[in-house]
C-alpha positions as CSV (number, residue, x, y, z in Angstrom):
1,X,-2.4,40.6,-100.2
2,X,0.2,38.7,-98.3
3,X,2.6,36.6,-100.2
4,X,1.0,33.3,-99.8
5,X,-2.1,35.0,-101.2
6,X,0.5,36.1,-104.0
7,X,1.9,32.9,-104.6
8,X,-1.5,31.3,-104.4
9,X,-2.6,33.3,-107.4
10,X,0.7,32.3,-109.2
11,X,-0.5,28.6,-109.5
12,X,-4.2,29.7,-110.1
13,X,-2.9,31.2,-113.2
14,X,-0.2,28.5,-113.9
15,X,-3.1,26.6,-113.8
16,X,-5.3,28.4,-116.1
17,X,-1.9,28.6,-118.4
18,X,-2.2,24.4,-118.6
19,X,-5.6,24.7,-119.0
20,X,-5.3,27.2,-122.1
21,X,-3.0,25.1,-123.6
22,X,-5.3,22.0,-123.2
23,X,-7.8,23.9,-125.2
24,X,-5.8,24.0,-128.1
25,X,-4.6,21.0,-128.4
26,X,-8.7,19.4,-128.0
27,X,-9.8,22.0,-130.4
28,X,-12.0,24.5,-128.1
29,X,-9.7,27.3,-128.7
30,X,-8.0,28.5,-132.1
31,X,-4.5,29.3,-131.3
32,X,-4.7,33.1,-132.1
33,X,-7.3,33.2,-129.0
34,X,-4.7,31.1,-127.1
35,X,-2.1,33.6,-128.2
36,X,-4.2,36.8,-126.7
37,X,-5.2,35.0,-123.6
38,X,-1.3,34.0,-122.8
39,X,-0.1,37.6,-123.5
40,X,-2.6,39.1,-120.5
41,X,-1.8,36.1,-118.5
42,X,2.0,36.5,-118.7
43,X,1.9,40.3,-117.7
44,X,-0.2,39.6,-114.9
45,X,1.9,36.6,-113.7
46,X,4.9,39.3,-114.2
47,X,3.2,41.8,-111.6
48,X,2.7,39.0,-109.8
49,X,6.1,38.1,-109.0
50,X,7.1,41.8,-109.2
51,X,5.3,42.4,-106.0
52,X,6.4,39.4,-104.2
53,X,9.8,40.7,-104.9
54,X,8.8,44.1,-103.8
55,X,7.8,42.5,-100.5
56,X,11.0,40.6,-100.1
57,X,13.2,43.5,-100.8
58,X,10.9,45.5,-97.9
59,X,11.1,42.9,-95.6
60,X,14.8,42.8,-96.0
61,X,15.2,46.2,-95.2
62,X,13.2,46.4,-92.3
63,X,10.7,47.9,-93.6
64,X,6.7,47.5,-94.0
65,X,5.9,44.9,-97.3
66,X,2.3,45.9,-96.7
67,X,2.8,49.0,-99.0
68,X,4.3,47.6,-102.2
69,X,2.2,48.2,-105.1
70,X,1.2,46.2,-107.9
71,X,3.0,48.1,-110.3
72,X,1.3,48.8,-114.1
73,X,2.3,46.4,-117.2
74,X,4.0,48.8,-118.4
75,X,6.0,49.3,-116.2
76,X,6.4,45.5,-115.0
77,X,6.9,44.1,-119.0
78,X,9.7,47.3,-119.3
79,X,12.3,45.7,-117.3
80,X,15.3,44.6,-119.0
81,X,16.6,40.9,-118.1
């Protein structure tokens, strides 16, 4: 996955983010469901932009970005801010 493949699945989920919240607000989703959904779609939007900064910081130092990982949850929702 390239990073405008990357990036292009960061605004499909942004997307689905809006879309969740839509939901809610119509009545087609209770807000504990809403809750759940958010949770999963946060982590993955986390890896997300873990990678593409795994990709930057490979390209910057010369080296392939092809082999950075998507790294687990985990891991990814560990990191201290």
């Amino acid at each position: 996955m390239d990073d405008q493949e990357i990036l292009n699945h960061v605004r499909a989920l942004v997307d689905y983010e809006h879309a969740l919240r839509q939901k809610v607000q119509t009545g087609d989703l209770s807000a504990e469901e809403e809750g759940e959904r958010l949770r999963e779609l946060e982590t993955t939007l986390d890896q997300c932009w873990d990678l593409l900064r795994q990709r930057r910081a490979l390209r910057e130092a010369a080296a392939n970005p092809d082999v950075a990982k998507v790294r687990p949850a985990e891991e990814v929702e560990g990191y201290q801010q």
